[in-house]
C-alpha positions as CSV (number, residue, x, y, z in Angstrom):
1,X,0.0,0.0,0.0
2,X,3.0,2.3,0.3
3,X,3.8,2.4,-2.9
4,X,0.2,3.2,-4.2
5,X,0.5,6.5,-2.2
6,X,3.8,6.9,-2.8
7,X,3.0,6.8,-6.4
8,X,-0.5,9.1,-5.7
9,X,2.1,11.5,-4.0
10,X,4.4,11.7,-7.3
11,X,1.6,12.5,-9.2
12,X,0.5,15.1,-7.6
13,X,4.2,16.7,-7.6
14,X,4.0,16.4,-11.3
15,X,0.9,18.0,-11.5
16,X,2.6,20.9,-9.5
17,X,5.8,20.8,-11.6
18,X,7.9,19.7,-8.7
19,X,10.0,16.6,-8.5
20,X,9.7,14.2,-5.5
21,X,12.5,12.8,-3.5
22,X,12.0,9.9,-1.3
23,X,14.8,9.7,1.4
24,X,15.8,5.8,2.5
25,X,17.3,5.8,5.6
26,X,18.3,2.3,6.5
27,X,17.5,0.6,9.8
28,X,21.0,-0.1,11.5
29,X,20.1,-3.3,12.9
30,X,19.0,-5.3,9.8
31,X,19.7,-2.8,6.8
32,X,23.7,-1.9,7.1
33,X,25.3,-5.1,6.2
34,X,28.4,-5.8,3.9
35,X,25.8,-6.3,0.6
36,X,24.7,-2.6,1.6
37,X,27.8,-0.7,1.7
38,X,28.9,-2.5,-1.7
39,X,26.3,-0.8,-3.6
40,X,22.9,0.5,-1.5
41,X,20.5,1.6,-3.9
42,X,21.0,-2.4,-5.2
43,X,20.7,-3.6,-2.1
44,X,17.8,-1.2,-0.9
45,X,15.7,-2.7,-4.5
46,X,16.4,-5.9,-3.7
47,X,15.2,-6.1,-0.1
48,X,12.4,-3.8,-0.9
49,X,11.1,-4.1,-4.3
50,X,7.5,-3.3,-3.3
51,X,8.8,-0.5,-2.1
52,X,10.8,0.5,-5.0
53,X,8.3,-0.5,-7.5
54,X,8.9,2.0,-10.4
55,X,10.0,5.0,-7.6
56,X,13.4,4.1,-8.7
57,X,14.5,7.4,-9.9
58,X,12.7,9.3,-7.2
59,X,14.4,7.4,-4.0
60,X,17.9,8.4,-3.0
61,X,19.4,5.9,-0.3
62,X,21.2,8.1,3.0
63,X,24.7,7.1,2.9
64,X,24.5,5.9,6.6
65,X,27.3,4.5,8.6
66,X,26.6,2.9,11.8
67,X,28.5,5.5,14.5
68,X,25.4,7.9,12.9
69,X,23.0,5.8,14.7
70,X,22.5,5.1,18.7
71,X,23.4,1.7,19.8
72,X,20.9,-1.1,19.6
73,X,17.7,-1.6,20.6
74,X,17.6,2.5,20.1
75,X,19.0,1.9,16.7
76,X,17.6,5.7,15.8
77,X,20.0,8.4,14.6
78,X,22.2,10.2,17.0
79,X,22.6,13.8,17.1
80,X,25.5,13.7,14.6
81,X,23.4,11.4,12.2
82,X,20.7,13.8,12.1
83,X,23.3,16.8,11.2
84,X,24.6,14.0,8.6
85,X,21.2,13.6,7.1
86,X,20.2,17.3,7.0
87,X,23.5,18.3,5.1
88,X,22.3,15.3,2.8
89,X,18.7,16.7,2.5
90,X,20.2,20.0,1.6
91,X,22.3,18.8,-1.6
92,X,20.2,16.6,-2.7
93,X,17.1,19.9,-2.8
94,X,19.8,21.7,-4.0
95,X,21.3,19.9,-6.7
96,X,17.6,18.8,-7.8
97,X,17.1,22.7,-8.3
98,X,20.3,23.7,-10.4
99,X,19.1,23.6,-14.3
């Protein structure tokens, strides 16, 4: 059912001429394995491809690294993750703005 609005959400972005950008942060207990760091976007289709179901181009994958997060069972990001993410956010809006 995600995707469906997901999808509904895009579509209305088009309608408004703006692009939408769907942020993956992966879960630090199950997500940032060996297969992730090799290539993430790969391994963030392959263990969610309902997910990812033709959103491809619109989802960019945080380029997480596990002393961003708080130590398990928190497993949320820690202050310096969040900092990390927001820079992120920002060149992603900004590079999606250049011409």
């Amino acid at each position: 059912m995600t995707n469906e609005y997901l999808k509904q959400i895009k579509s209305i972005c088009g309608k408004w001429n703006s692009r939408l950008l769907i942020l993956i942060i992966p879960a630090v207990q199950t997500d940032l394995a060996e297969a992730f760091f090799k290539d993430s976007k790969s391994y963030v289709q392959e263990q969610y491809p309902a997910l990812m179901n033709e959103l491809e181009q619109e989802c960019i994958v945080f380029p997480a690294q596990k002393e961003l997060y708080y130590a398990p069972p928190d497993g949320h990001l820690n202050n310096k993750g969040h900092k990390t993410a927001a820079e992120f956010i920002r060149s992603k809006i900004i590079s999606a703005t250049l011409p």
